[in-house]
Kinemage of the C-alpha trace (Angstrom):
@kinemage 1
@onewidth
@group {chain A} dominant
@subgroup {mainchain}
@vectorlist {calphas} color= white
{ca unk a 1} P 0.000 0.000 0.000
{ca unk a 2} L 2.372 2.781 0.662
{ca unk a 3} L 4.344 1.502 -2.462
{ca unk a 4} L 1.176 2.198 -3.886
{ca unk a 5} L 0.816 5.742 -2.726
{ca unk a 6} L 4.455 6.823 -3.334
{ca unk a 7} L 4.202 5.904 -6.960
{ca unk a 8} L 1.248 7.629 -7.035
{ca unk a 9} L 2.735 10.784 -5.601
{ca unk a 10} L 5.826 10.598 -7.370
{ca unk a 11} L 4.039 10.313 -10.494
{ca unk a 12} L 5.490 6.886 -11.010
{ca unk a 13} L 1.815 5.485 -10.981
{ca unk a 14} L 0.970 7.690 -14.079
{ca unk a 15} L 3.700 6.691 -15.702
{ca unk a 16} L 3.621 2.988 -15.623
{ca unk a 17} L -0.218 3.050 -16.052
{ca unk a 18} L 0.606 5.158 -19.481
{ca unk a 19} L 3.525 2.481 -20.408
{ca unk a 20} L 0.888 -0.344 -20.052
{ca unk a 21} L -1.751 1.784 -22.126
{ca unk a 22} L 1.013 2.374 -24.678
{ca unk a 23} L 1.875 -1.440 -24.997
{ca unk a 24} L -2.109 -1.743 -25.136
{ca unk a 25} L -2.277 -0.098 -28.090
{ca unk a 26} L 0.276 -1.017 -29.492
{ca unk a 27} L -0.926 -4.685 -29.598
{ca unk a 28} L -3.972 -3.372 -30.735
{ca unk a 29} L -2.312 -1.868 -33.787
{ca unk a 30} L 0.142 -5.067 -34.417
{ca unk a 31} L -3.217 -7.225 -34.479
{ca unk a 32} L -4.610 -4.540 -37.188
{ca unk a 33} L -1.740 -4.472 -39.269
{ca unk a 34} L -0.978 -7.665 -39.740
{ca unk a 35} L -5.062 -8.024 -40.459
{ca unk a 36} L -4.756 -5.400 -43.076
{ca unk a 37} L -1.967 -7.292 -44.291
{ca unk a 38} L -3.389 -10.438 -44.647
{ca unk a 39} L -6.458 -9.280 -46.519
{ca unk a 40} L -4.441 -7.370 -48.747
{ca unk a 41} L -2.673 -11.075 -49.495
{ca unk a 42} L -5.969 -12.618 -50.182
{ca unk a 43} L -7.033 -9.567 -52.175
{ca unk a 44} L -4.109 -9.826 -54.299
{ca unk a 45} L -4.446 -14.057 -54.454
{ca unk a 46} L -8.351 -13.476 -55.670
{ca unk a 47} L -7.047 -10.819 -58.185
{ca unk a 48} L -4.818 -13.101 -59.208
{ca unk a 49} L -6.960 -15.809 -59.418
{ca unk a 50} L -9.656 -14.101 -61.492
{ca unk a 51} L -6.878 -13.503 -64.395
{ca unk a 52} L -6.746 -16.971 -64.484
{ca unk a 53} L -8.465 -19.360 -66.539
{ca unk a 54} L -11.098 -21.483 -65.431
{ca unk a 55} L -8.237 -24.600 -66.480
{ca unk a 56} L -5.745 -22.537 -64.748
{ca unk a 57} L -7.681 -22.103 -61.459
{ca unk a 58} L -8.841 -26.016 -61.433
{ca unk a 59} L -4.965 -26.742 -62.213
{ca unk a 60} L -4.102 -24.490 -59.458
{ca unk a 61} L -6.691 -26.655 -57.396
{ca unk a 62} L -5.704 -29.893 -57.776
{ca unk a 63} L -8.624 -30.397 -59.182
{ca unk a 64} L -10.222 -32.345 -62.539
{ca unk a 65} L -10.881 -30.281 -65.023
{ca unk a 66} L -12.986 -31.137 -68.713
{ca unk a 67} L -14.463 -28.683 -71.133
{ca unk a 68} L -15.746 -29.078 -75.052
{ca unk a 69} L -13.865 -25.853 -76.608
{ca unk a 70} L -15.782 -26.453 -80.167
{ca unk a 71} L -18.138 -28.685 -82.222
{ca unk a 72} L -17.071 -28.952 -85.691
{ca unk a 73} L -19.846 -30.622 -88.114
{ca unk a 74} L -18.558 -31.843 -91.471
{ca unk a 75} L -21.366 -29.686 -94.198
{ca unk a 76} L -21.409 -32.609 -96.286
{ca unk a 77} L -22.464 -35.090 -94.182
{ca unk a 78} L -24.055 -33.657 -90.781
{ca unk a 79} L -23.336 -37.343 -89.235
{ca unk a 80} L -20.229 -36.593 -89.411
{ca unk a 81} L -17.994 -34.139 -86.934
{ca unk a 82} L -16.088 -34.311 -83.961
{ca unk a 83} L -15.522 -31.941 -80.690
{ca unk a 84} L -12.331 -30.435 -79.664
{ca unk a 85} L -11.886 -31.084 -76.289
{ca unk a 86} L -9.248 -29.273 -73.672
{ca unk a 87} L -8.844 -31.411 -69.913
{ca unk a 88} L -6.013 -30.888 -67.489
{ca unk a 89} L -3.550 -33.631 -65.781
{ca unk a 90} L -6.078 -34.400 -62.853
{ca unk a 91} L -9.010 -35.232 -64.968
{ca unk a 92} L -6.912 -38.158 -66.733
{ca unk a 93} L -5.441 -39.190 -63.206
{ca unk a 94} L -9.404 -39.363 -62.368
{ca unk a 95} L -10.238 -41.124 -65.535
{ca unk a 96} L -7.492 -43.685 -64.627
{ca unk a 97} L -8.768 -44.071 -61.671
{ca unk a 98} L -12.368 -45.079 -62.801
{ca unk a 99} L -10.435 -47.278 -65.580
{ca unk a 100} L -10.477 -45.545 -68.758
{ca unk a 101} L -6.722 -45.934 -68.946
{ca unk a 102} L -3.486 -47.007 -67.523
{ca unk a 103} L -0.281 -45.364 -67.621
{ca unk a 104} L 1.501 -45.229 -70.427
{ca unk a 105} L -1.601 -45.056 -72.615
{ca unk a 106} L -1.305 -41.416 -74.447
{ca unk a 107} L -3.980 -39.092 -72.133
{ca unk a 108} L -5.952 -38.212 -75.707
{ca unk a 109} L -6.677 -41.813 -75.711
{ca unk a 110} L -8.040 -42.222 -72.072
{ca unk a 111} L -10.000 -39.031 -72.926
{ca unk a 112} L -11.711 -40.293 -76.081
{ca unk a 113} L -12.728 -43.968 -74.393
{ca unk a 114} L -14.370 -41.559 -71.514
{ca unk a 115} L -16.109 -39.254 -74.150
{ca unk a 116} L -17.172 -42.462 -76.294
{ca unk a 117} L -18.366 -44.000 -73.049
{ca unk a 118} L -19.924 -40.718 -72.482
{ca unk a 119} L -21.860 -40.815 -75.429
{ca unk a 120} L -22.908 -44.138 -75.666
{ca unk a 121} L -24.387 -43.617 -72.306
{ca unk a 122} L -26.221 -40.213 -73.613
{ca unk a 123} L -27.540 -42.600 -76.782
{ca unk a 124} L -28.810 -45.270 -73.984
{ca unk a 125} L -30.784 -42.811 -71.747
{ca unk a 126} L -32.528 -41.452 -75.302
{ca unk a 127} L -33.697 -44.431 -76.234
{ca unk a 128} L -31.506 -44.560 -79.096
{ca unk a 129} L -29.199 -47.211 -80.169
{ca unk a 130} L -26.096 -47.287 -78.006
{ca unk a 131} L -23.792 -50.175 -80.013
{ca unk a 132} L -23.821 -48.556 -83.639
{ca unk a 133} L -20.845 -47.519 -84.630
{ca unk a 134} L -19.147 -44.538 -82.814
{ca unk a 135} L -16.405 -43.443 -86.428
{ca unk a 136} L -12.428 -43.666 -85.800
{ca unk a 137} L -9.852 -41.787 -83.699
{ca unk a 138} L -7.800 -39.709 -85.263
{ca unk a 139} L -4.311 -38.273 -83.754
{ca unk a 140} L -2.520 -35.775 -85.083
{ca unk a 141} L 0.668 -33.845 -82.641
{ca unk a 142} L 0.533 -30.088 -82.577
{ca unk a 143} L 3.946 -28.288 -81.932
{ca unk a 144} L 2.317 -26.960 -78.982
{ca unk a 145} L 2.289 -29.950 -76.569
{ca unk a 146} L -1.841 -30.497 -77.615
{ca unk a 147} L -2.833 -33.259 -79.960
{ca unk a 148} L -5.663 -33.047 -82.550
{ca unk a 149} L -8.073 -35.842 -82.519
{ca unk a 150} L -10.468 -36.496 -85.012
């Protein structure tokens, strides 16, 4: 008690009550900054993010990724056409996985079993004939690291 009132006379008591308010808010203000900091590191990882394409960002992921770029339809003979397809590395690791291929089978290979499959199973649910004759594969290497399939 009378340390208590001689720091309080001596002004001691102000002092260390203004040190502990200081270090208050100066916690407070750590906490803040390094909040501000972090969203400005997920606002730059979503901006970043959004440049990329949906491939990109399902790459990014992990995650499988299939699309159908374009349908081309041969004008002579509307039976006849094929769609260019685009997929990433995880969406032949799935199609492995659920047997469409093994590895060392070329991935545009596993793809087209999965898309013939695909189809078949489209024909099947519409009634239609399912075993007719699904055309030929077609592989030809682009310079780019893609493969044209037709």
């Amino acid at each position: 008690m009378i340390k208590d009132f001689i720091k309080k006379i001596t002004g001691i008591k102000a002092i260390e009550d203004a040190t502990a308010m200081a270090k208050a808010e100066a916690a407070v203000a750590q906490k803040l900054t390094e909040q501000k900091l972090k969203e400005a590191a997920d606002a730059e990882a979503k901006a970043e993010l959004a440049k990329l394409t949906p491939k990109e960002r399902a790459t990014r992921k992990g995650e499988p990724w299939v699309s159908v770029l374009d349908t081309h339809v041969n004008k002579d003979n509307v039976r006849n056409g094929f769609f260019e397809l685009d997929w990433n590395a995880a969406f032949v690791v799935q199609l492995k996985q659920e047997g469409y291929g093994y590895d060392g089978d070329p991935d545009e290979e596993i793809v087209d079993r999965w898309f013939r499959d695909l189809a078949r199973n489209i024909l099947s649910d519409e009634g239609q004939d399912a075993s007719r004759g699904a055309g030929y594969i077609n592989v030809s290497k682009l310079a780019d690291g893609k493969a044209e399939v037709k």
